[in-house]
N, C-alpha and C positions, 0 to 999 in steps of 0.2 A: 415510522421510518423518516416522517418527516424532519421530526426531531433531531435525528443523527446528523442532516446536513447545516442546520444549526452555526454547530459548534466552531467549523472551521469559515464559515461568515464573518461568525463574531471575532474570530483571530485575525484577518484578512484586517477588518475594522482597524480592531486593536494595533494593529502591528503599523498599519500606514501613519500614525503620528510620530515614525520614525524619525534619526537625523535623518539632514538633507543626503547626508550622503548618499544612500538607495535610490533620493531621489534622482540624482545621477548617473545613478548605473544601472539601473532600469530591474526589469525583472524577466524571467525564464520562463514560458509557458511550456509544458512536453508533456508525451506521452512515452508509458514503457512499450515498446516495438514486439515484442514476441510474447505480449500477455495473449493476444486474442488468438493465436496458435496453439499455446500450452495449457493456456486457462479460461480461453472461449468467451473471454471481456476484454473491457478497456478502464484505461483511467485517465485523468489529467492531473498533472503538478504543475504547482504554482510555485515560484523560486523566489525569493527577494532578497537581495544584501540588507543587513544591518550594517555593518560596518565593512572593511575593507576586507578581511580576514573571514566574514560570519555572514550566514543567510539561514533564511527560517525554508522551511520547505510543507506544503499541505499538500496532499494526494489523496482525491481520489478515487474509489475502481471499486468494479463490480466483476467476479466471474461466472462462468456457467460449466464447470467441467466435464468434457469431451469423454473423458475416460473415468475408469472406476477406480475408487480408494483402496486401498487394500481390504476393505472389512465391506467389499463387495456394496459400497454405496457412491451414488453421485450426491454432488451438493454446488448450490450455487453458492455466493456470500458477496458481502458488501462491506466496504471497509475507508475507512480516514484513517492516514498517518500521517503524523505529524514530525517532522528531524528536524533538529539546529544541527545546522553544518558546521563547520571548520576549516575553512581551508589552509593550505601551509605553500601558498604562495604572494607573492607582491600584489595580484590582482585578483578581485575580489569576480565570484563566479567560475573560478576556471582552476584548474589542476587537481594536486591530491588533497582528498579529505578525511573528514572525520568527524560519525554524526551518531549521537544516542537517535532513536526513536522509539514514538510509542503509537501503538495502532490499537482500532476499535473497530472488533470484526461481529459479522451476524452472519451466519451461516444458516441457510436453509433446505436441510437434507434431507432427501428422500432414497429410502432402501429399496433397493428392487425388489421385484416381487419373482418369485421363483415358480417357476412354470413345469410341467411334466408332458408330453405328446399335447399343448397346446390346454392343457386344465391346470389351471393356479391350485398351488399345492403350502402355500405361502405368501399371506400379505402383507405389501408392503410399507413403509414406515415411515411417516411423515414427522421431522421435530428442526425445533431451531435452537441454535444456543449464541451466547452473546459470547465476547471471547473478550479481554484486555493482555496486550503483548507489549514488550518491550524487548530493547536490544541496543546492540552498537553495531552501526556498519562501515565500509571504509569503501571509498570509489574513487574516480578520478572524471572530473569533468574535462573537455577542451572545446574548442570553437574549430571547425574543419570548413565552414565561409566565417565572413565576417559577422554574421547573424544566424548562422547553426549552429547549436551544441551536439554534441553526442559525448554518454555519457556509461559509463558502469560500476555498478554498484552492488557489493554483495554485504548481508550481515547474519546475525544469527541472534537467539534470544530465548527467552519463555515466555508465556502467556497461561494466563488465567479463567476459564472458563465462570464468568461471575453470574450467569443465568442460563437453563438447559429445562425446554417446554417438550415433552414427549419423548427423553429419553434419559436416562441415570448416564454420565459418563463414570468410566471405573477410577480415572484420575483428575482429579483437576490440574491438572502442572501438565504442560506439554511444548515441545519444540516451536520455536519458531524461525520460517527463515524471512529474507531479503532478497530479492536478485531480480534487478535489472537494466535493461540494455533498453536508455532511454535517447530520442531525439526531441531536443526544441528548439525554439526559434526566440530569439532574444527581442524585445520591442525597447 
């Protein structure tokens, strides 16, 4: 587990020998707002301009879900994603975008166990699987003070199941989404 936080370190690294220009316009710290309601975690994004037009974006989050999946399991997961932005404004950080990304999920699922008058009639199923997604998304940032953002974002994608410990999935290919309704604060 450790290892997965890694990688977006070493981007963070990489990325700060940027122009100066980023060094002038600083970077975005935020959190998506309705993760810990609908998905029972949190995350944090790190923003940074490349250039006037471009920022790189690392996130990220961990959830615990509240409710059940359709195939009658909970699952926690943990996940980095990575976007280069786009934006299609004169200033850099703010308005409409447009962003490939690519996420690295680990999921830790546990199946219920099925119960009868209070005697387990069914146990249940502990597995984890690593997941690799990718997508395009499209949002729009703005500033509502002078150091607020708020921000929405939705996208959509497929992902690859590249490792699966204690369960066969039937498909490897499956949906992936995007979506959220983030606040930060600009330093």
């Amino acid at each position: 587990m450790r290892k997965l936080y890694i990688i977006p370190i070493l981007l963070f690294i990489l990325l700060q020998n940027n122009l100066g220009f980023a060094q002038e316009k600083g970077f975005i710290l935020k959190t998506n707002l309705p993760n810990y309601f609908l998905a029972g975690g949190a995350n944090i994004a790190f923003e940074r301009a490349i250039t006037a037009t471009q920022s790189y974006v690392i996130d990220i989050g961990y959830g615990d879900y509240r409710y059940l999946d359709f195939d009658n399991v909970k699952d926690k997961y943990y996940q980095i994603t990575l976007q280069l932005r786009r934006y299609y404004t004169n200033e850099s950080l703010k308005g409409f975008f447009v962003s490939p990304y690519l996420r690295y999920r680990i999921k830790d699922i546990d199946q219920n166990r099925i119960e009868f008058l209070f005697v387990q009639i069914q146990e249940g199923k502990d597995f984890v699987a690593h997941s690799l997604n990718g997508g395009c998304s499209i949002g729009y940032q703005n500033f509502i003070f002078k150091k607020i953002s708020l921000e929405l974002n939705l996208g959509a994608g497929l992902g690859v199941y590249i490792f699966s410990k204690g369960y066969n999935y039937p498909s490897l290919i499956r949906a992936d989404g995007l979506a959220a309704i983030s606040a930060g604060y600009k330093f």
